[in-house]
Legacy VTK file of the C-alpha trace (Angstrom):
# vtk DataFile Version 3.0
C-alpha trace
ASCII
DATASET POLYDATA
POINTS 119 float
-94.929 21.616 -70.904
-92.233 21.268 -68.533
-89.759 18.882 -66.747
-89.721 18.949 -62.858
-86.581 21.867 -61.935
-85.316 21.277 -58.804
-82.892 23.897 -57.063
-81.041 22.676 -54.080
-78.909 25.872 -53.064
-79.570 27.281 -49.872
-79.502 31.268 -49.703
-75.972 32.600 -49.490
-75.476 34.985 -46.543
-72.778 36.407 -49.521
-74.118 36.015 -52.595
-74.336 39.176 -55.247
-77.791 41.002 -55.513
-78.393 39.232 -58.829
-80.411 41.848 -61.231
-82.679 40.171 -64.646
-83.813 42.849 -67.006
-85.938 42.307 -70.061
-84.663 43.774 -72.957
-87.221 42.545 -75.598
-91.265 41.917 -76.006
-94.239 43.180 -73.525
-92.100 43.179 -71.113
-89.085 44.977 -72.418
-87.870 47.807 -69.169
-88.459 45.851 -66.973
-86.032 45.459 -64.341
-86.103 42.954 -61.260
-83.486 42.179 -58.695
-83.546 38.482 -57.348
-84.109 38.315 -53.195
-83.856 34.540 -53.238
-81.572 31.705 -53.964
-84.541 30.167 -56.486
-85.981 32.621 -59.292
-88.563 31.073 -61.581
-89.190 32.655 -65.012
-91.781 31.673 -67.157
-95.983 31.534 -68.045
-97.071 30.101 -65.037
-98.767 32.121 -62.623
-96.250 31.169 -59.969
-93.239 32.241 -61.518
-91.504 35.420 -60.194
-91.212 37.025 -63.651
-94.148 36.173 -65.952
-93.659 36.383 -69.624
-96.337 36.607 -72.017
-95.120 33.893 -74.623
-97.139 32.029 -77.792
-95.006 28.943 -76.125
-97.432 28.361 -73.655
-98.123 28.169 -69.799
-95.334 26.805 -67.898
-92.108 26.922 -66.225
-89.205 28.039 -68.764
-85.739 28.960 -66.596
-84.931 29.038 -62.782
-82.301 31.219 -62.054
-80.319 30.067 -58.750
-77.994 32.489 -57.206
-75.557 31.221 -54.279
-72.003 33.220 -53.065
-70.505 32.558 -56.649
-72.810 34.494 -58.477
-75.809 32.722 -60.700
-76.731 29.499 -62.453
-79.518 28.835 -65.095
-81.601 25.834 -64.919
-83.190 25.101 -68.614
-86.959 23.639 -67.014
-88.584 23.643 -70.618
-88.749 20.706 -73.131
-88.809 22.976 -75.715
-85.291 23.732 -77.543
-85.993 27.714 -76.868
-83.542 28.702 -74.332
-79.745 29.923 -75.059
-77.216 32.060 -73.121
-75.366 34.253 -75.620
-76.896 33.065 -78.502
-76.016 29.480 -77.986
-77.898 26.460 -76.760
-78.259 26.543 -73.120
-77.413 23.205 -71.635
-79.629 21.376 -68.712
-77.934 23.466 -66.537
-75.261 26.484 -66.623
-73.089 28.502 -64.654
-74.009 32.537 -65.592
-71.596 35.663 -66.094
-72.322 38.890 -64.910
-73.492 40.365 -68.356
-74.746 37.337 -69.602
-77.841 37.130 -72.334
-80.569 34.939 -72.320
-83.171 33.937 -74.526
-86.089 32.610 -72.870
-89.494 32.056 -74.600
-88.625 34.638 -77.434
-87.883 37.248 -74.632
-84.478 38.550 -73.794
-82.852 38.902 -70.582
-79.882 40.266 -69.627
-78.356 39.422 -66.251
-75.885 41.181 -64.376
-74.506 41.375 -60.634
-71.514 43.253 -58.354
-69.420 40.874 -56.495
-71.290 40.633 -52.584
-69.784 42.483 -50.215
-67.003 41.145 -48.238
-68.150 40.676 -44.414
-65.437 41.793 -41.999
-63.580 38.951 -39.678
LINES 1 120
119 0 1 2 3 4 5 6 7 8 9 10 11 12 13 14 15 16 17 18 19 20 21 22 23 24 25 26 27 28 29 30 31 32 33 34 35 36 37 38 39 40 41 42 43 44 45 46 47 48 49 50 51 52 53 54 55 56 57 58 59 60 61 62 63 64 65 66 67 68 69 70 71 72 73 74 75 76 77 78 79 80 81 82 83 84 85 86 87 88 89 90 91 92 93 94 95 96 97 98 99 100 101 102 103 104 105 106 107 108 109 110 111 112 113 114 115 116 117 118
């Protein structure tokens, strides 16, 4: 079950290239880089990296990314979700390098600062 996650960044013309990769369960090598300013992770067959999880269908994390790098949006009811091993709040701003735990998977996100556009 989940709780309506709403996203209301607009694509940065300057935001990073925003990289998840799984680091645990069926999924573990896998490596995806996010191409839009709204990445859904969870059990539902529209999210844009689908984890196999005994939690159940659903929507766990969005991940937005904007010119300042990445934020996580906690979607799930259950109390499953941390960033660096601690409770991940409604909503929270993301470090290149961070790890998340998402529906007894972990992710690991990382980015390079955007490139600077020339005046």
């Amino acid at each position: 079950m989940s709780v309506p996650c709403v996203c209301t960044g607009n694509p940065a013309v300057n935001a990073p290239a925003v990289t998840v990769e799984v680091l645990t369960g069926l999924h573990r090598g896998q490596s995806v880089t996010i191409d839009k300013p709204r990445f859904k992770i969870g059990a539902s067959a529209d999210s844009d990296l689908r984890l196999a999880s005994h939690f159940g269908p659903g929507l766990y994390v969005t991940i937005s990314v904007d010119a300042d790098g990445a934020e996580i949006h906690d979607c799930s009811l259950l109390p499953a979700t941390r960033v660096n091993t601690a409770r991940a709040g409604r909503r929270q701003r993301l470090q290149s390098g961070d790890m998340i735990e998402v529906a007894s998977t972990l992710l690991r996100v990382t980015w390079s600062p955007a490139p600077q556009q020339l005046s």
